[in-house]
PAPA-194039 format. One record per residue (C-alpha): residue in one letter; x, y, z. Coordinates in pm, whole numbers, plus 50000, padded with zeros to 5 digits. Layout:
AXYZ/...
end
This chain:
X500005000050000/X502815028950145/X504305014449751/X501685020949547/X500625055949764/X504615063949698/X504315055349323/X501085070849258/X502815103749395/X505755104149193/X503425096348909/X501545126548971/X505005147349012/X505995133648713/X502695142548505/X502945180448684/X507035186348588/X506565172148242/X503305191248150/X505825221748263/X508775214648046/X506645205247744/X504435237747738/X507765254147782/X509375238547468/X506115240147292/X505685278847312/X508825284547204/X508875261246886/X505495279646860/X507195309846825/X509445296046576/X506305289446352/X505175324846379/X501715320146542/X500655351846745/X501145352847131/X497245351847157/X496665326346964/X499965306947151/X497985312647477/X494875298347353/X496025266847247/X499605261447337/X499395272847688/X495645265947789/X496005229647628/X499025222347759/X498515230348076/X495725198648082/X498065175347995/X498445158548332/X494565152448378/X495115140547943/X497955116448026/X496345099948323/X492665094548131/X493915088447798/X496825063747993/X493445048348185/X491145040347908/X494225024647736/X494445002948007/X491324991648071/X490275010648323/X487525038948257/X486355041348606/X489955062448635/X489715078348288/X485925093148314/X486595096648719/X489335117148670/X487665140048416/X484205141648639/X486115146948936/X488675169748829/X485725190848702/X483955187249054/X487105196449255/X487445230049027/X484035239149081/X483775229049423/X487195229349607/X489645255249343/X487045280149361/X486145279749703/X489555284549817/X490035311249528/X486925328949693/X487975324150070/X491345342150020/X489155370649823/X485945375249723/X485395369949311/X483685399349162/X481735377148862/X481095393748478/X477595381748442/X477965378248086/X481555359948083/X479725335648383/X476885328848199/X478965321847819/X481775303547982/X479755286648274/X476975274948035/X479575260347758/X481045235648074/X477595230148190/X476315219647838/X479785201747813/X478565181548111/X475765174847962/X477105160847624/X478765137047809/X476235123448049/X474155117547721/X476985102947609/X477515080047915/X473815072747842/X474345061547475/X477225054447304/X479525061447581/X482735082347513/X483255065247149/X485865077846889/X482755094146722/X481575112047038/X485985121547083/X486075134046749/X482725157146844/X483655173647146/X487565181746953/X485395198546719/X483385218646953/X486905229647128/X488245241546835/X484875259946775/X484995271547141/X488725280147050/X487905297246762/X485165322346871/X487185328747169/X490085341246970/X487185360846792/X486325374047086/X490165387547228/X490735398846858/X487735418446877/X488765434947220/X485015429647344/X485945409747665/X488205380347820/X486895340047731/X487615316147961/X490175303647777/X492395339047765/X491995333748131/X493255301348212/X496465311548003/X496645344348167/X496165323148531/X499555304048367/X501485326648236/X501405351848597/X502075321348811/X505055312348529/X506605338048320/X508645312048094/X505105301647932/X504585339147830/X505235341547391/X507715371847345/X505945375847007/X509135361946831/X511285331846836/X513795331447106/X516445310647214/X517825278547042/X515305260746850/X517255226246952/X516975233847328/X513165241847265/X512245207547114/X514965188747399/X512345203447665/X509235197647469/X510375160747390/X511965156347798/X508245169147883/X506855143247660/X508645117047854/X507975127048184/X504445125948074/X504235094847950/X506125080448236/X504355095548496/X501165087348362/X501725053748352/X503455053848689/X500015070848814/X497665046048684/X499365012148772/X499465024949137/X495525037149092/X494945004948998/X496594986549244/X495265006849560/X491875004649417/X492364967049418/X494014962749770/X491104986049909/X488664968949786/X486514998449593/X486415005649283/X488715024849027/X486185051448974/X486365061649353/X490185063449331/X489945086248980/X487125110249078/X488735118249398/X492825107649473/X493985109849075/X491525139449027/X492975159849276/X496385152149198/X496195161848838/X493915194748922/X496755210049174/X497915234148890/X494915248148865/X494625251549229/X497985267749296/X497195292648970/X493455299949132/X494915305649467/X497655328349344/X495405349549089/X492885354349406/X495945364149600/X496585389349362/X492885403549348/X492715390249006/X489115374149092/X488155376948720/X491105353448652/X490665328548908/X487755324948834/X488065320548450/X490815293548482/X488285272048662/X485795277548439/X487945272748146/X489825241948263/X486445222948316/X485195231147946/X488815216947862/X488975184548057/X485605176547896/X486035186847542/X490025185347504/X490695155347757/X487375138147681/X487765144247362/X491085136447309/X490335100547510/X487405092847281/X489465096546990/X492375074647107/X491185050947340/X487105047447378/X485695039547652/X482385035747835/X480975054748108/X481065034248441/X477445030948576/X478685047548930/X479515076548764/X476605084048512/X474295070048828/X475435100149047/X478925116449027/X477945137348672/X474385146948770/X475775165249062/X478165179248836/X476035197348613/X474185203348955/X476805223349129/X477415241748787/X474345254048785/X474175261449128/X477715281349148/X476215300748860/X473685310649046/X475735318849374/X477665343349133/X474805359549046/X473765368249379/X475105402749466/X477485391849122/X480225381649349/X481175351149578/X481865360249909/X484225341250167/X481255329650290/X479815312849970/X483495297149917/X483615281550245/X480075267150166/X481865253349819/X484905237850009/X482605220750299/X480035205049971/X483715189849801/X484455179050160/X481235163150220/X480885147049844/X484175135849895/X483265118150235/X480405102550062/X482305087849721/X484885070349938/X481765053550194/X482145073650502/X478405082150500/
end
């Protein structure tokens, strides 16, 4: 057990330092190409930045295991909306742009959706994978519309922007810098660490799972979910830090239409896999519950107090509590 626990950490340290070094490289062979820093922190940095939670489900579903794969997408989602935000919101209030809560919010929450009809159906299949990589690149598109446009901040600009002030080696320079060589060492070491990692962090999901007696799905909606969300904790907590609510909050809201659309999609495509009957049973109707309900928390006075996150940390403590059979 203290193996596996030990193994399943490095795994996740592994996934973490690797997603690092290969956004790194990748912006700056980006660069190299020409592509414009916007459009570099749309896709370079805010996909890149998922590839932990991609490597672990992707890594899952090729193993035979989509209790970790769709667990770790479900719960990563629930611990951003539940957990990241509410300890965003109890180190500052979020003041919440009712119209960038109510496009951004609604695309995850019709995300969810798709794939609990989905999980109903066909379950994630390579056809339902190729639909929801279509739908990013859509969501992609019209937010790069959107920045070009200078009408107001996606979700997506704000996950990169929650990135690129907690690192300033993922921020383009607008032209190519440094060797190209050392650019695609990093991107190919990062590559590596991420493959090694997430298989590293699987094997030992699986094998705790099994020597505990419960199923994967517990161990990927809560353990491997966690683990592969703390970026997007530490980047939350440190925009809220910085009164940068607006931020915090969009990184949340942009990582969860990612993990679905991106990571789901991405999983689909590659490996695909059906949706365990735990999950579509409970764990994603109280996903598109709670992202309904934080919308409407928002909307209320268009903020969410320290008070409203500490009610959003104690409902991640208590569904937590309640996946793993305490109650």
């Amino acid at each position: 057990m203290l193996a596996d626990s030990l193994f399943l950490l490095l795994g996740l340290v592994l996934l973490i330092a690797g997603g690092d070094l290969l956004v790194r490289g990748a912006v700056r062979i980006a660069e190299r190409l020409r592509l414009s820093p916007m459009l570099i922190g749309l896709t370079v940095v805010g996909m890149g930045t998922s590839m932990p939670e991609l490597a672990a489900s992707v890594q899952a579903s090729l193993a035979g295991s989509p209790g970790i794969a769709i667990g770790n997408i479900v719960g990563s989602n629930i611990a951003n909306t539940l957990l990241i935000l509410g300890i965003a919101a109890l180190i500052a209030p979020i003041a919440v742009k009712t119209r960038a809560l109510w496009r951004d919010g609604g695309v995850g929450t019709l995300a969810a959706l798709a794939l609990l009809a989905a999980g109903a159906t066909v379950g994630l299949s390579r056809e339902v994978g190729i639909a929801f990589l279509i739908a990013m690149a859509g969501y992609i598109y019209y937010a790069f519309r959107q920045e070009r446009a200078g009408t107001s901040h996606s979700a997506a600009y704000d996950r990169a922007m929650a990135m690129e002030n907690l690192d300033p080696a993922l921020v383009p320079q607008g032209k190519p810098g440094g060797k190209l060589s050392i650019a695609i060492l990093l991107f190919l070491a990062g590559l590596v660490l991420i493959v090694g990692g997430g298989t590293l962090l699987v094997n030992a999901a699986i094998a705790m799972a099994e020597m505990l007696g419960v199923s994967d799905a517990i161990i990927g909606l809560t353990i491997v979910a966690v683990g592969t969300s703390f970026p997007e904790l530490v980047t939350s907590a440190v925009a809220a830090y910085r009164k940068q609510g607006d931020i915090a909050l969009g990184n949340v809201l942009g990582s969860n239409i990612y993990n679905i659309l991106f990571i789901g999609g991405i999983t689909g495509a590659v490996a695909p896999t059906g949706v365990p009957a735990s999950i579509m049973a409970f764990d994603l109707w109280f996903l598109v519950g709670v992202s309904v309900v934080v919308m409407l928390l928002a909307l209320t006075g268009r903020r969410l107090s320290r008070k409203e996150g500490l009610v959003l940390v104690a409902a991640y403590l208590a569904y937590t509590a309640y996946t793993v059979g305490l109650f």
